[in-house]
C-alpha positions in Angstrom: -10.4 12.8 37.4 -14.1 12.4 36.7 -14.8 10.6 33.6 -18.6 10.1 33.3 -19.9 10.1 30.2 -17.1 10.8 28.4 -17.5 9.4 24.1 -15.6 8.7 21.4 -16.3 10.2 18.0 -15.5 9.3 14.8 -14.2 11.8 12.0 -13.3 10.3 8.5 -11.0 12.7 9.0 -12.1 15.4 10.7 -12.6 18.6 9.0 -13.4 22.7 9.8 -13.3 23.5 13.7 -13.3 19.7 15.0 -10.2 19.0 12.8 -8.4 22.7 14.1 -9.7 21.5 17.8 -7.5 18.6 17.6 -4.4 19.8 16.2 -4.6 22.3 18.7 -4.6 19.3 21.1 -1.5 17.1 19.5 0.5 20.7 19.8 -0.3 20.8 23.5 1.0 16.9 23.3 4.3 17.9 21.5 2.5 16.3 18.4 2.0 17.4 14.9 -1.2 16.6 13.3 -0.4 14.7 10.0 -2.0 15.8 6.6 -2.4 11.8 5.9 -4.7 10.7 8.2 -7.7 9.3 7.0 -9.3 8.3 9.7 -9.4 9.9 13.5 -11.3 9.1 16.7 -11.7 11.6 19.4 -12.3 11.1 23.3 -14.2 13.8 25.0 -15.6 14.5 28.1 -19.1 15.2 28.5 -19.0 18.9 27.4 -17.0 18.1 24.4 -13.4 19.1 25.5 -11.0 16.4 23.9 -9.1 14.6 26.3 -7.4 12.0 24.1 -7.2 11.3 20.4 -5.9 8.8 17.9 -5.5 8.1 14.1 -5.0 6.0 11.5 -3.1 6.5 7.9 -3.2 3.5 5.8 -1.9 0.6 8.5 0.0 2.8 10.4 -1.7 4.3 14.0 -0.2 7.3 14.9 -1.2 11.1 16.5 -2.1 9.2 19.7 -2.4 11.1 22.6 -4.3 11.1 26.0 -4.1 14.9 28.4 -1.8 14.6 31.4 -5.0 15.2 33.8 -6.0 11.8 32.9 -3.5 9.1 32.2 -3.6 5.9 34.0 -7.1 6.2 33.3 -7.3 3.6 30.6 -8.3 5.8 27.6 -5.0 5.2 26.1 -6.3 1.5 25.7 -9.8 2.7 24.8 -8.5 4.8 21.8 -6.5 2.3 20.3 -9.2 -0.2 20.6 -11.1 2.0 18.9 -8.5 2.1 15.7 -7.7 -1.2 15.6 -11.5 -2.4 15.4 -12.0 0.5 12.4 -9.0 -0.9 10.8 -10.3 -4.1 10.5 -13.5 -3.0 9.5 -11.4 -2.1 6.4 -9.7 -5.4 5.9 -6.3 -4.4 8.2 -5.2 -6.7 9.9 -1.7 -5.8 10.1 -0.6 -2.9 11.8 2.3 -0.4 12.4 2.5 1.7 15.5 4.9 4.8 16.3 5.5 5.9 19.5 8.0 7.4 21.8 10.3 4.6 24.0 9.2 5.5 27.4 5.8 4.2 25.8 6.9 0.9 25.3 5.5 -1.3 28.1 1.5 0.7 27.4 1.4 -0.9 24.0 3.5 -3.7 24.1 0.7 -4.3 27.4 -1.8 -3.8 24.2 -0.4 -6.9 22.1 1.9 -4.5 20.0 5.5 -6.1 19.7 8.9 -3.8 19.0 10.8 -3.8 15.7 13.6 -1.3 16.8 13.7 2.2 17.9 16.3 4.9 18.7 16.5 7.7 21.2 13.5 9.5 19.7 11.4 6.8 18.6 10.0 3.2 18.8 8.4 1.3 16.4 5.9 -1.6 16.7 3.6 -3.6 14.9 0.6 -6.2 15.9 2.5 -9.3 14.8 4.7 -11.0 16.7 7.1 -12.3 13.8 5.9 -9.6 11.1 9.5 -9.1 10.0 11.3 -12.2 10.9 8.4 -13.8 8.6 8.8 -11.5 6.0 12.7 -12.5 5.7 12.4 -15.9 5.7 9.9 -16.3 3.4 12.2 -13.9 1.0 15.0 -16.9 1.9 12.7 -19.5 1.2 12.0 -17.7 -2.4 15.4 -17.1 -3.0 17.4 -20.0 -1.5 21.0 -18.6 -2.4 24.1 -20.2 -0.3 25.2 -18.2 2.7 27.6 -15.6 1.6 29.7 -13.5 3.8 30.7 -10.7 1.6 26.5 -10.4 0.4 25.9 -6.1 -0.5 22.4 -4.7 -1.1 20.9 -1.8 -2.6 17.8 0.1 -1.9 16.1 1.6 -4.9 12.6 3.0 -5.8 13.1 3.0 -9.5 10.2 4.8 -10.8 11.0 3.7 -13.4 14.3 1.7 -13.7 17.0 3.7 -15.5 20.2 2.5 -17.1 21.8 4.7 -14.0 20.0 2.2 -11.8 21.0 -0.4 -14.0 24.7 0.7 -14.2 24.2 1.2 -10.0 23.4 -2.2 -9.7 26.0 -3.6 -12.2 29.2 -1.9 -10.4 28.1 -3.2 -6.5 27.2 -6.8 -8.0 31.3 -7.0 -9.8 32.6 -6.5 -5.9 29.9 -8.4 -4.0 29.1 -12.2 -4.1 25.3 -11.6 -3.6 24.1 -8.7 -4.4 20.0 -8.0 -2.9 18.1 -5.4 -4.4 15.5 -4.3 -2.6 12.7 -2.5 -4.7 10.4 0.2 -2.2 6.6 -1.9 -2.1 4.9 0.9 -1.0 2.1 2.3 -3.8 3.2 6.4 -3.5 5.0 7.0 -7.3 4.0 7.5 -10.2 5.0 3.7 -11.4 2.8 1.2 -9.8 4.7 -1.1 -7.8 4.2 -3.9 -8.8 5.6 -2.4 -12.4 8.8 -0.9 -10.8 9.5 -4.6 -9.2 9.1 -6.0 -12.5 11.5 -3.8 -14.7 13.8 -4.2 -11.9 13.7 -8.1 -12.6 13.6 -7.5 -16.2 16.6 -5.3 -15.9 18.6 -7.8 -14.0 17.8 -10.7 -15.1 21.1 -11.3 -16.7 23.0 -10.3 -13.6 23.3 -13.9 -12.3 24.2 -13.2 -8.2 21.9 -10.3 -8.4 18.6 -11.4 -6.3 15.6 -8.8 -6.7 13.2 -8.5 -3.4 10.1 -6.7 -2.8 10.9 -4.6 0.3 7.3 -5.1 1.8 6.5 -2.3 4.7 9.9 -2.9 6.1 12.0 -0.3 4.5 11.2 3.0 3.3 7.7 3.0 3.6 4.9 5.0 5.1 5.2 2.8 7.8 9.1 4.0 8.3 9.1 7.5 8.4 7.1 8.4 11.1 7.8 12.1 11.5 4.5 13.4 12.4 5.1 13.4 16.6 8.6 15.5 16.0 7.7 19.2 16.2 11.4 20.0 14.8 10.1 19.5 11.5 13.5 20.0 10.2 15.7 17.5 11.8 12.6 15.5 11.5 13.8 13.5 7.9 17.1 12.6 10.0 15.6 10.7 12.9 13.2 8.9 10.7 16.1 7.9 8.6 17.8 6.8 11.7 14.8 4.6 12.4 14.6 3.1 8.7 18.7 2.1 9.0 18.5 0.7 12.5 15.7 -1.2 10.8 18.0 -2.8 8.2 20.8 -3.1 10.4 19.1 -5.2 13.0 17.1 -7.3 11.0 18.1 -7.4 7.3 22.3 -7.6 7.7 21.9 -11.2 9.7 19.3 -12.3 7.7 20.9 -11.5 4.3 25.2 -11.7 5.7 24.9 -8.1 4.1 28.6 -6.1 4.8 27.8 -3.6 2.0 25.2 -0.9 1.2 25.5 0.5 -2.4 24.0 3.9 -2.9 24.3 6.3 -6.1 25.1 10.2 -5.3 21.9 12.1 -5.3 22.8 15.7 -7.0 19.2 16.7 -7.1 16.7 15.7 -4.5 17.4 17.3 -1.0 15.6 14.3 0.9 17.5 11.6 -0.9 20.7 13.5 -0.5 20.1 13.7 3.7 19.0 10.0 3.9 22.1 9.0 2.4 24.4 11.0 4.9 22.5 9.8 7.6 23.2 5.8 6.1 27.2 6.8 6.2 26.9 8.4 9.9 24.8 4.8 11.0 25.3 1.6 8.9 29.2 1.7 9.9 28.6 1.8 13.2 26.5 -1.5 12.8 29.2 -3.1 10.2 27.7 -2.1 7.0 30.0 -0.3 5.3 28.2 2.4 2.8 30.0 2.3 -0.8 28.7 5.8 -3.0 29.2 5.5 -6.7 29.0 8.3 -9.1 25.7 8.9 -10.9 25.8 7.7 -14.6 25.7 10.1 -17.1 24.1 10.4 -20.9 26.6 12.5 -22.6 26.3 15.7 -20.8 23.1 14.7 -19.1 22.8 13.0 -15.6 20.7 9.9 -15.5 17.7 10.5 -13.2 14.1 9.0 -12.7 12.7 12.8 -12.4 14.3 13.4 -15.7 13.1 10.2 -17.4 9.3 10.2 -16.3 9.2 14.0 -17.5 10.4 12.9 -21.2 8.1 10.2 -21.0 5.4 12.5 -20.3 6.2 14.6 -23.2 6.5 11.2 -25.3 9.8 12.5 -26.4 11.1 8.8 -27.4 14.1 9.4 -29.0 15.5 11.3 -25.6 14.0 8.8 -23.4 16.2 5.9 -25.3 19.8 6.1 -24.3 18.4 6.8 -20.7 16.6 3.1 -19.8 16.9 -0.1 -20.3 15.5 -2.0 -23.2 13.0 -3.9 -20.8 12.0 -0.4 -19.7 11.6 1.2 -22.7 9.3 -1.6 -24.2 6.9 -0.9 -21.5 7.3 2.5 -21.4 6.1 2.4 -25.4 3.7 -0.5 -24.7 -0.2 -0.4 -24.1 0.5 -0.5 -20.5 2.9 2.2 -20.6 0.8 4.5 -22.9 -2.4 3.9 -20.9 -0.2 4.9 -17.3 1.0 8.3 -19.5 -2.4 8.9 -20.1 -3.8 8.7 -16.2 -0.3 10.8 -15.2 -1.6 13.2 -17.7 -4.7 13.6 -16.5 -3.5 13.9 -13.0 -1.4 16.9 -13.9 -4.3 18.8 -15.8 
């Protein structure tokens, strides 16, 4: 079709009618518009109809879409060109892409290479040897002897708990190596970087315990890409899938991991599916997925949620049989008391 003077605009994101205008567009795609985006170009022809549309949350492209009238046309490339230029106008360089498989060849044609995908989903990122980088340089730092019998766990820890602690202390007595992988991504109420650091403090002692930052690689934004499944609720599932076929191709070899340590999850509903989803796929891929019970305080069950809402009412003496010391001396510290504060504040 005729495409004179078609034009891309920018929105930052959209908002009002331009923002409704495209989310009417991704429906008519078999998209949903995602509440994260921060940035969004649109392709329209000369009288303003979209024909195409992209976006970008954090370093991960997604929403992308071009109207059936005129693929093959190139605007695909065009749109993407678009949010990769942005992104680096914003200091990101590396970036994740989600698409569905029978997309592949289109953006691998773009310089976009595959990290794994299922029957729903593919993902990609911009770097040829993004993850096989990332695992060797955790190697490198961690230069343990090849072990066969190696188990991992995959924990947030916001903040680390003595049930995290007594987690990690049951799968390290039946594992050579145990790898603990601590979620990088910046979305809790713990920084980071201070969740990977009480998980080191905590284990320090554990000698064939070995702490990792996960990086983007698992459980991350860049993971749980559920924004272009308009089955909302089977929508958790499939991105699960996606995050475990991630960790079974790349993290079992790298890592001789047989074992995948999880604690039961009695309270959070999206916690509790991503587990059963890990015991219908790591088997399959020879993981074998070992639950423990959750530790308990006397009659109380040891949980993150419960331990961030004592700390928030600064009720010490509760929060002290719950964490370990290393935790509990930054939860009292000047650190701690000045992240209570900006948690507060966020609340009110």
């Amino acid at each position: 079709m005729e495409l004179a003077n078609s034009y891309l605009e920018e929105g930052f994101p959209f908002q009002g009618r331009k923002r409704k205008k495209m989310e009417e567009f991704l429906e008519k795609s078999g998209l949903t518009y995602d509440p994260q985006i921060i940035y969004s170009v649109l392709l329209c022809r000369e009288d303003g109809e979209i024909i195409g549309c992209g976006s970008r949350h954090e370093n991960i492209l997604k929403c992308i879409a071009v109207d059936e009238a005129y693929q093959g046309e190139g605007l695909l490339q065009r749109i993407v060109t678009q949010l990769i230029k942005q992104a680096y106008t914003c200091s990101i360089p590396h970036l994740f892409l989600f698409t569905k498989p029978e997309n592949r060849t289109v953006f691998t044609d773009m310089g976009f290479y595959t990290i794994t995908g299922t029957d729903s989903m593919l993902l990609l990122e911009n770097r040829k040897d993004g993850i096989s980088r990332y695992l060797e340089q955790e190697l490198a730092r961690h230069p343990l002897p090849s072990k066969e019998d190696a188990g991992a766990i995959v924990m947030n820890a916001n903040p680390f708990t003595c049930g995290h602690r007594y987690l990690t202390e049951t799968a390290a007595r039946v594992c050579s190596v145990l790898h603990v992988f601590v979620l990088s991504a910046d979305a809790s109420e713990f920084p980071a970087d201070v969740r990977l650091r009480l998980v080191e403090e905590g284990c320090r002692d554990l000698k064939n315990v070995v702490v990792h930052g996960s990086s983007e690689y698992l459980i991350s934004h860049a993971t749980f890409p559920d924004y272009f499944l308009k089955d909302k609720a089977g929508a958790s599932d499939r991105a699960a899938e996606l995050d475990l076929k991630i960790f079974a191709d790349h993290f079992r070899d790298a890592f001789h991991i047989t074992k995948r340590f999880v604690g039961e999850e009695p309270f959070s509903l999206v916690t509790r599916a991503y587990n059963e989803q890990m015991k219908r796929t790591l088997p399959a891929c020879g993981i074998e997925v070992v639950e423990i019970p959750r530790k308990t305080a006397g009659d109380t069950v040891i949980s993150a949620t419960y331990v961030r809402e004592k700390f928030l009412k600064g009720d010490w003496d509760a929060l002290r049989p719950l964490v370990p010391d290393t935790t509990y001396r930054y939860l009292v510290s000047e650190a701690g008391t000045a992240l209570r504060k900006q948690l507060l504040e966020r609340q009110s």
